[in-house]
C-alpha positions in Angstrom: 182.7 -50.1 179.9 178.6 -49.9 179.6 177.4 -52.6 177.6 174.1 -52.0 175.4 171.1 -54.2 175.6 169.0 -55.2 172.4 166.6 -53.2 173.8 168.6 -50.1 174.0 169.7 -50.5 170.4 166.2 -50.7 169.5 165.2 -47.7 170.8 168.3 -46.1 169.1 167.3 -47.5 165.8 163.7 -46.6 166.0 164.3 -43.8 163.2 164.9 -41.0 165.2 167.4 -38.9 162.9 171.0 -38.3 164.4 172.2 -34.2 165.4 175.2 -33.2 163.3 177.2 -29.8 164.4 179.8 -28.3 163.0 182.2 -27.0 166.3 185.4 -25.1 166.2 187.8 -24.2 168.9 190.8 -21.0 168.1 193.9 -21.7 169.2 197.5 -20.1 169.0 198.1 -21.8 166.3 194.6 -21.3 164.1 191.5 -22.9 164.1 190.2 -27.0 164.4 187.1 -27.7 163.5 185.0 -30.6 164.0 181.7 -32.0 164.0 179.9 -33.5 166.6 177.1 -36.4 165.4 174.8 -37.1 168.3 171.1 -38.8 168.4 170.2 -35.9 171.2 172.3 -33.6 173.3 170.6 -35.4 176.2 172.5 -38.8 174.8 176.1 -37.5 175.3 176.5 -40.0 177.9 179.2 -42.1 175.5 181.0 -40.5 173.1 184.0 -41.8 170.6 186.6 -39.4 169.7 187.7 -40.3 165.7 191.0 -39.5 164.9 192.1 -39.3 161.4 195.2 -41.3 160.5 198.4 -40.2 159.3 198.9 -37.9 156.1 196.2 -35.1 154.4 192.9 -36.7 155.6 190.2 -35.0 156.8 187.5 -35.5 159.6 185.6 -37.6 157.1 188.3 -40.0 155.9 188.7 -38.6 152.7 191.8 -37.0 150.9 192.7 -35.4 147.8 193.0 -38.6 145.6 190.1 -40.4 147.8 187.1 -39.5 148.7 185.3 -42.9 150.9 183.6 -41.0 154.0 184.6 -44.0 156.1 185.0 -42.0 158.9 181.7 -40.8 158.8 180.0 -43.7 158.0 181.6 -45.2 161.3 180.4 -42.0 163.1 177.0 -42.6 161.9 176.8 -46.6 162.5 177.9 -45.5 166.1 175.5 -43.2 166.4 172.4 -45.7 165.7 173.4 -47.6 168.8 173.6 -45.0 171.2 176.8 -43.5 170.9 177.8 -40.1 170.0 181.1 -39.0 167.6 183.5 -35.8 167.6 185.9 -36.0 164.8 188.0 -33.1 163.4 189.4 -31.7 161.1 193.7 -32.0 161.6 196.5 -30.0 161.3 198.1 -29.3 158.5 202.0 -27.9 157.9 201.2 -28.9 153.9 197.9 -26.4 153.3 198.2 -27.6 149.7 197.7 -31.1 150.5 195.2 -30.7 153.1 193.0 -28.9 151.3 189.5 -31.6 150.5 186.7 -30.9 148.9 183.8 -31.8 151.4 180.9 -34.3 150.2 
């Protein structure tokens, strides 16, 4: 595990604006989408996967009776220090209850 210097997190703070991209991938069983937050394509040298916990919640941490963004709040803190962020959107055998409203 790579360890960042203050210097490097300087230089990721320095105000450059983070990449967001919506990605999807088809499979047999229909289609996951994601997004990938990133300070540069060329800084995909670390990258955390975020997994949604258990029940409807989507790629952002929200539900139907919660909406927090946690998930991507934590997907953007990582992203001012360096490190880039795929999280996705689940499957769901319960469409009603996985359906979110995106903010």
């Amino acid at each position: 595990m790579e360890l960042l210097s203050i210097r490097d997190m300087m230089i990721f703070n320095s105000g450059t604006a983070a990449i967001e991209k919506t990605l999807s991938v088809e499979t047999g069983t229909g289609k996951l989408e994601g997004t990938l937050l990133t300070m540069g394509l060329n800084m995909l040298k670390t990258v955390a996967l975020i997994i949604a916990g258990s029940g409807p919640t989507d790629r952002n941490g929200n539900n139907s009776t919660m909406i927090n963004n946690s998930l991507k709040m934590l997907a953007d803190e990582l992203a001012k220090i360096g490190i880039s962020s795929l999280r996705y959107d689940k499957r769901c055998r319960w469409k009603y209850r996985c359906r979110v409203k995106r903010r």
